[in-house]
TORROTI-676137 format. One record per residue (C-alpha): residue number from 1; residue in three letters; x, y, z. Coordinates in nm, 2 decimals, always signed. Example, Ala and Ser with C-alpha at 12.3 -4.5 7.8 and 13.67 -1.06 7.14 Angstrom:
# TORROTI-676137
DOTI:nr:rest:c1:c2:c3
DOTI:1:Ala:+1.23:-0.45:+0.78
DOTI:2:Ser:+1.37:-0.11:+0.71
***
This chain:
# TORROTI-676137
DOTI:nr:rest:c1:c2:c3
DOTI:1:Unk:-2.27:+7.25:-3.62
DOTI:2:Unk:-2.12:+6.90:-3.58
DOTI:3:Unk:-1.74:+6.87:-3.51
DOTI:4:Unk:-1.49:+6.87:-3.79
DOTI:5:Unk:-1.19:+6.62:-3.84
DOTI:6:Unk:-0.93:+6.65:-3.61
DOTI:7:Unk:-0.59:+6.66:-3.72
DOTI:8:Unk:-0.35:+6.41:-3.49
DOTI:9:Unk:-0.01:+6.50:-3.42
DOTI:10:Unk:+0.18:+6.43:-3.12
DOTI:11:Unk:+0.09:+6.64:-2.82
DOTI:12:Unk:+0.39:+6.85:-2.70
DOTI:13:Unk:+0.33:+6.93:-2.36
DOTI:14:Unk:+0.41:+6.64:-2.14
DOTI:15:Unk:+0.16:+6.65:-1.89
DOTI:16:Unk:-0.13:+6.66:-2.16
DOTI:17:Unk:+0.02:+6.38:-2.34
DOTI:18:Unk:+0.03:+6.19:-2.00
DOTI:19:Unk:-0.29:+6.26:-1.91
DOTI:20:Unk:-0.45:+6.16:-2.28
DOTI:21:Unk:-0.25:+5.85:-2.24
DOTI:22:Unk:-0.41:+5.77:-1.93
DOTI:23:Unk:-0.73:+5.81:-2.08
DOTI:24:Unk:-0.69:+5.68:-2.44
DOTI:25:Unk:-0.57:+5.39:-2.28
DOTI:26:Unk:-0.86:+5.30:-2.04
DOTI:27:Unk:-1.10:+5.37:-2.30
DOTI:28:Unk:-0.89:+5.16:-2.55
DOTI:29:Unk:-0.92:+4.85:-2.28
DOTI:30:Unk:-1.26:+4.91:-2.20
DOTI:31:Unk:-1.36:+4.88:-2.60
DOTI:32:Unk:-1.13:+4.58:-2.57
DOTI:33:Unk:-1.34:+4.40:-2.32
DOTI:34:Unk:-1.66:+4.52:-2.49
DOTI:35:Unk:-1.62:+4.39:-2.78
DOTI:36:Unk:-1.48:+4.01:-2.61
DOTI:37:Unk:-1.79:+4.02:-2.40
DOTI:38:Unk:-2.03:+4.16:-2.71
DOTI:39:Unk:-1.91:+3.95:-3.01
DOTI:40:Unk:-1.77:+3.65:-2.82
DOTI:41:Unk:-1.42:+3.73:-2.97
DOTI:42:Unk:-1.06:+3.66:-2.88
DOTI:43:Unk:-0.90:+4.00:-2.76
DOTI:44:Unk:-0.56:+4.05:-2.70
DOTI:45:Unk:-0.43:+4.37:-2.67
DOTI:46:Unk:-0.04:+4.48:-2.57
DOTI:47:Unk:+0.05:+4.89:-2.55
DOTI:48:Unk:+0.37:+5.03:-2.41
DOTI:49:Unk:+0.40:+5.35:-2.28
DOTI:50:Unk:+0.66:+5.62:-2.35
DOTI:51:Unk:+0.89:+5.50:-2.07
DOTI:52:Unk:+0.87:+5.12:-2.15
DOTI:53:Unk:+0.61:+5.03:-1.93
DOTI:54:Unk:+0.36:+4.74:-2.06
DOTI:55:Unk:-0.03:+4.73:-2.04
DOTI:56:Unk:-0.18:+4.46:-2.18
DOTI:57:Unk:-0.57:+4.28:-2.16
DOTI:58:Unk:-0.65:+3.93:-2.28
DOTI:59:Unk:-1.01:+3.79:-2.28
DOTI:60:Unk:-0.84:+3.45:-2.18
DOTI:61:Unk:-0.66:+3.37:-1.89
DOTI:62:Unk:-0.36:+3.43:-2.05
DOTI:63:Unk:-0.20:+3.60:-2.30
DOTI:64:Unk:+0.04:+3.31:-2.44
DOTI:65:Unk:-0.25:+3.13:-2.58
DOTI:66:Unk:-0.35:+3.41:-2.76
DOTI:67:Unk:-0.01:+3.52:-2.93
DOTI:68:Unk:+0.07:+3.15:-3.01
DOTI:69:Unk:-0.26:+3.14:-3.21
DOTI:70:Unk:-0.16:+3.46:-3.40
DOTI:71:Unk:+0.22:+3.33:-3.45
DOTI:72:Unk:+0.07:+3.03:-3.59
DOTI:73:Unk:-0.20:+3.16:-3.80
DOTI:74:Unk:+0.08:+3.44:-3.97
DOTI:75:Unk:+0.32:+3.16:-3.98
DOTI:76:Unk:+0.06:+2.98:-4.21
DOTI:77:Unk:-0.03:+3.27:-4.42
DOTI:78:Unk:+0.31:+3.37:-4.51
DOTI:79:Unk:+0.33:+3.05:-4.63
DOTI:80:Unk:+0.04:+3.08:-4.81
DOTI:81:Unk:+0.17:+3.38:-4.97
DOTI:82:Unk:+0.51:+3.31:-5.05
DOTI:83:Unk:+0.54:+2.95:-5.15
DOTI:84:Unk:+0.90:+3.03:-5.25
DOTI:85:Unk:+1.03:+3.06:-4.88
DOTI:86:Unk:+1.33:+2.90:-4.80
DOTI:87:Unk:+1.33:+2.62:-4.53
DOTI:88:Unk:+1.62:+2.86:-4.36
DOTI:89:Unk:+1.39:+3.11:-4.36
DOTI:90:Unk:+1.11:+2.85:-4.18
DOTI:91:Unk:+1.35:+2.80:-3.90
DOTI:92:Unk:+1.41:+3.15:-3.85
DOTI:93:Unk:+1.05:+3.18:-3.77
DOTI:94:Unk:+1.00:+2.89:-3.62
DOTI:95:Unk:+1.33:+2.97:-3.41
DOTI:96:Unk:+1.18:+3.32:-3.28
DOTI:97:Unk:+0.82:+3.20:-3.21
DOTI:98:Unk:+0.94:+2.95:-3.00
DOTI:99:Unk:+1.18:+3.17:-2.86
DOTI:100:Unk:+0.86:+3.42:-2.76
DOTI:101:Unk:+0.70:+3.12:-2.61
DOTI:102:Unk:+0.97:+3.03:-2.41
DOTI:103:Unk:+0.98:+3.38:-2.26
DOTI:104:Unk:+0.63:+3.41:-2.21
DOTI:105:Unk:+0.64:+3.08:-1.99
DOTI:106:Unk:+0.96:+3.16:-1.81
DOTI:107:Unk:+0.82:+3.51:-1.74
DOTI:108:Unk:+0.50:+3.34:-1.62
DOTI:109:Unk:+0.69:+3.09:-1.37
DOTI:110:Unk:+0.88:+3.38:-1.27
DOTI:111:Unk:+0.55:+3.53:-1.13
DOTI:112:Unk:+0.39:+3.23:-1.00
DOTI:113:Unk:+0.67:+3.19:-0.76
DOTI:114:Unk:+0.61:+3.57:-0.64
DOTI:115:Unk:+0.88:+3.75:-0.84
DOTI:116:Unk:+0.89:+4.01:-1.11
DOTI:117:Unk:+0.56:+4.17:-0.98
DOTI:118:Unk:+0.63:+4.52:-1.01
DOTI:119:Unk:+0.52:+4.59:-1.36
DOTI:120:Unk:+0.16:+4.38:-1.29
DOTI:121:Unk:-0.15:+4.58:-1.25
DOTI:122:Unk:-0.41:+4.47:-0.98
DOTI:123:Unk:-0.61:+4.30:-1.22
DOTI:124:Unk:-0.31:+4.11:-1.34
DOTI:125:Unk:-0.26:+4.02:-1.00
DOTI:126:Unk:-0.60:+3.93:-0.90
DOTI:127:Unk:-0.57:+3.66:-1.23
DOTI:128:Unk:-0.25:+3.55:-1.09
DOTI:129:Unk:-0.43:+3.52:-0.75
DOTI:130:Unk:-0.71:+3.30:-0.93
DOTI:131:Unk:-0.52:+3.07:-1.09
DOTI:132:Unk:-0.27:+2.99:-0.74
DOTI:133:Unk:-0.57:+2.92:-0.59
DOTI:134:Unk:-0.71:+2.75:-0.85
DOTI:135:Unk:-0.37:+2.52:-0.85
DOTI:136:Unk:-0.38:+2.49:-0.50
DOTI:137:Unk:-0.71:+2.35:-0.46
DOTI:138:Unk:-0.60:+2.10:-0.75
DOTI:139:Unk:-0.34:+1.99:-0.56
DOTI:140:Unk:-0.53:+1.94:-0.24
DOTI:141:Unk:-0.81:+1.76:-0.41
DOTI:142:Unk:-0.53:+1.53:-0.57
DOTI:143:Unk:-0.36:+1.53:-0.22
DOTI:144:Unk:-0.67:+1.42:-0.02
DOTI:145:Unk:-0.75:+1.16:-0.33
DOTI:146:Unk:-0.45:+1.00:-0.26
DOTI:147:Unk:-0.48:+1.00:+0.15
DOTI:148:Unk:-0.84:+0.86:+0.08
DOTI:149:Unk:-0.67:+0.53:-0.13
DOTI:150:Unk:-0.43:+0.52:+0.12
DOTI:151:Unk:-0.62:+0.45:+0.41
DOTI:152:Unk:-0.91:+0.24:+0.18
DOTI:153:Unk:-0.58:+0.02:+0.12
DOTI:154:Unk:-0.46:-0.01:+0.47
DOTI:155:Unk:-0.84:-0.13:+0.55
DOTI:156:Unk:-0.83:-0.35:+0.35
DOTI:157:Unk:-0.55:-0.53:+0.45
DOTI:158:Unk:-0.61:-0.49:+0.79
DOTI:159:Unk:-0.95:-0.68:+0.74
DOTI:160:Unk:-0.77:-0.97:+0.54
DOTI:161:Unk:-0.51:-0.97:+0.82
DOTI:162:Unk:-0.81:-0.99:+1.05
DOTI:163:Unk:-0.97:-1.33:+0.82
DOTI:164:Unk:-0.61:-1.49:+0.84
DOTI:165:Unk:-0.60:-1.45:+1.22
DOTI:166:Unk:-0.97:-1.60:+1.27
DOTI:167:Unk:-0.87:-1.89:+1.05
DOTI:168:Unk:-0.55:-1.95:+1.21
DOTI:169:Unk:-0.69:-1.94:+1.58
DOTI:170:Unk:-0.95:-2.22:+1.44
DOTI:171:Unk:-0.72:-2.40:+1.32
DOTI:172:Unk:-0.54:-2.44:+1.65
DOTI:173:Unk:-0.89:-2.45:+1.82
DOTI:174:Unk:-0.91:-2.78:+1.57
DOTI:175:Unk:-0.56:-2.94:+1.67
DOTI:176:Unk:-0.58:-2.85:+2.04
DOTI:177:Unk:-0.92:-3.03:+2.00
DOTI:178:Unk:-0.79:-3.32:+1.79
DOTI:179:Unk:-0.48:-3.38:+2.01
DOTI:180:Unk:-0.72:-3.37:+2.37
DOTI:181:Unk:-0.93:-3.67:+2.18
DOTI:182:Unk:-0.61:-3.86:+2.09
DOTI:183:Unk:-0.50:-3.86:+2.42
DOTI:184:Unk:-0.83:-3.99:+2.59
DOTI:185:Unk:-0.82:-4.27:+2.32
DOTI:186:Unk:-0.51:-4.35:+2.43
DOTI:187:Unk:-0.56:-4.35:+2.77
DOTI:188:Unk:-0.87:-4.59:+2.71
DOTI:189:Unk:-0.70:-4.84:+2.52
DOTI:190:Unk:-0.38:-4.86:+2.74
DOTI:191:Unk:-0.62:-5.06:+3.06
DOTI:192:Unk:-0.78:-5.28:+2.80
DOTI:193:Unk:-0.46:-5.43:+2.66
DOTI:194:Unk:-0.32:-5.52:+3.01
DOTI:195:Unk:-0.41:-5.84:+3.19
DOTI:196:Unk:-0.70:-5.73:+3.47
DOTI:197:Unk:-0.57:-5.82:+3.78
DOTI:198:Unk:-0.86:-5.98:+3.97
DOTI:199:Unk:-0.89:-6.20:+4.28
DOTI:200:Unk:-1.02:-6.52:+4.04
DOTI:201:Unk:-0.72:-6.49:+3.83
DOTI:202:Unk:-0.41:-6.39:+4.13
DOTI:203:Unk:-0.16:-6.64:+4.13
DOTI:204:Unk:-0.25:-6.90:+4.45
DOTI:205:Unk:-0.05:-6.79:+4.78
DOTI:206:Unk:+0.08:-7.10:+5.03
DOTI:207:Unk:-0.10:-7.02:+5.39
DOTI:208:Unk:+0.10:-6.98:+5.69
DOTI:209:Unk:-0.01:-7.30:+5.82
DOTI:210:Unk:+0.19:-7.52:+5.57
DOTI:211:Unk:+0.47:-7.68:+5.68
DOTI:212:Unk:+0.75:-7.61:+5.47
DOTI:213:Unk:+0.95:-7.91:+5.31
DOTI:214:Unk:+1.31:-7.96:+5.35
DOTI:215:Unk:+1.34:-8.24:+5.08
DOTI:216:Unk:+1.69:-8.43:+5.08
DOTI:217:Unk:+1.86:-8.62:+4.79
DOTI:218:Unk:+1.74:-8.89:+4.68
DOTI:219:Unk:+1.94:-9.22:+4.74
DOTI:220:Unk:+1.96:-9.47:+4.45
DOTI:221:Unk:+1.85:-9.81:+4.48
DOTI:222:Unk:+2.12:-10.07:+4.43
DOTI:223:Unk:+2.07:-10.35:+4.22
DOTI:224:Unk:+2.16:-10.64:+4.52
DOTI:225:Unk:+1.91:-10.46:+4.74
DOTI:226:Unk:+1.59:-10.58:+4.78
DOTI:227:Unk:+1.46:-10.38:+5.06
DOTI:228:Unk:+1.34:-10.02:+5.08
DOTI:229:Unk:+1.51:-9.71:+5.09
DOTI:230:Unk:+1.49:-9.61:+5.45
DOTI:231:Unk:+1.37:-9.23:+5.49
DOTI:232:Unk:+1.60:-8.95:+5.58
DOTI:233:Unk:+1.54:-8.77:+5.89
DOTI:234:Unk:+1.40:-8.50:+5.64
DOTI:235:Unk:+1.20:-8.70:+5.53
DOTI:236:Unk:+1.04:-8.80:+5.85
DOTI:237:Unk:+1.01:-8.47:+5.96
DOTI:238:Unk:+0.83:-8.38:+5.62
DOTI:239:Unk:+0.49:-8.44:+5.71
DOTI:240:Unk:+0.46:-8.86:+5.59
DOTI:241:Unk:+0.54:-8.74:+5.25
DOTI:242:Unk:+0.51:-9.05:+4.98
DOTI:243:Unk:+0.89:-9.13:+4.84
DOTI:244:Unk:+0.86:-9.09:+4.50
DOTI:245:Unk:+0.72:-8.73:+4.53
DOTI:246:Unk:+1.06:-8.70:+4.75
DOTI:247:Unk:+1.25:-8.82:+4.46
DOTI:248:Unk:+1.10:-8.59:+4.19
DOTI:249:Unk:+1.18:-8.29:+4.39
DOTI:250:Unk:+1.51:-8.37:+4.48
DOTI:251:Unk:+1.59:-8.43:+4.10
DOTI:252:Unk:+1.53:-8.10:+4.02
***
């Protein structure tokens, strides 16, 4: 005989109503995750026990996503529905489901900086786990980009620093060279504009041998005198010298 219908009431006894809790509740999250996998569906499922502790399984990473598609898509309907809502009534809703958002991402920042724990499960932890690594290899990935550009940067100013120097250090090789070859020009044009001093050209010296001339004044020749000057003793001693070459140097 198959079973009949079973009448459900709440269980009385405590322990039995823990224990089918237990139970109910894994199978219910196990369908849960069935059906995600199966149908390709969005499941998001939220129970609270009896002492206020939550249980929850989304087929996303997280939950938010989930209940803000839901606020959105009741939001829409009810206005679907009632056409006649007040825009005070709009805000109200609009007021609360950002209000749930807000406390879903506060609550989630809460726990990616390591607090509030306690109530998640060790799945919930291993997807908080997941997505801090996944953050952190973000930021290391972004990190190292940057250190790459950095030093590609650096490189390539140290090669344009490189091309100035090799420039500049021609460019003195050039003036060094350029200011040697002016100064042997000018060292070869400074003899050929002075007179050459050679023996042809050397002013003529008077030998030793010369007698030297002690030439006397002159005297004038009166106009009653008819007879020769007579010579100095000078000129006697001068080497027979004519008289009018005696004159002339004595005149000047």
């Amino acid at each position: 005989m198959g079973r009949g219908p079973v009448q459900l009431r709440r269980i009385e006894n405590k322990i039995n109503r823990q224990v089918t809790f237990s139970k109910r509740r894994n199978g219910l999250l196990k369908k849960a995750n069935e059906i995600s996998v199966l149908c390709d569906a969005e499941v998001a499922l939220i129970v609270f026990s009896t002492k206020g502790k939550l249980y929850e399984y989304s087929s996303h990473a997280s939950m938010e996503g989930i209940l803000e598609r839901y606020q959105r898509c009741s939001f829409e309907e009810r206005e679907v529905l009632d056409p006649s809502t007040e825009d005070q009534a709009n805000w109200g809703d609009e007021y609360g489901r950002l209000k749930s958002k807000l406390d879903a991402l506060q609550k989630s920042q809460r726990q990616l900086l390591g607090e509030q724990l306690d109530p998640l499960t060790i799945k919930e932890l291993q997807q908080l786990e997941h997505q801090l690594d996944s953050s952190l290899k973000h930021i290391r990935s972004r990190k190292n980009q940057l250190m790459f550009d950095s030093i590609s940067e650096l490189q390539k100013k140290e090669k344009s620093l490189t091309d100035q120097n090799g420039v500049l250090q021609k460019l003195m090789v050039a003036e060094k060279e350029k200011s040697n070859a002016l100064m042997i020009t000018h060292l070869w044009e400074q003899p050929s504009g002075a007179s050459p001093s050679s023996p042809s050209q050397s002013p003529a010296t008077v030998p030793d041998s010369m007698p030297i001339l002690n030439i006397g004044p002159c005297q004038p020749r009166g106009a009653d005198e008819e007879s020769e000057l007579e010579p100095s003793p000078a000129q006697v001693n001068s080497g027979k010298l004519p008289p009018w070459m005696l004159c002339t140097a004595s005149n000047r």
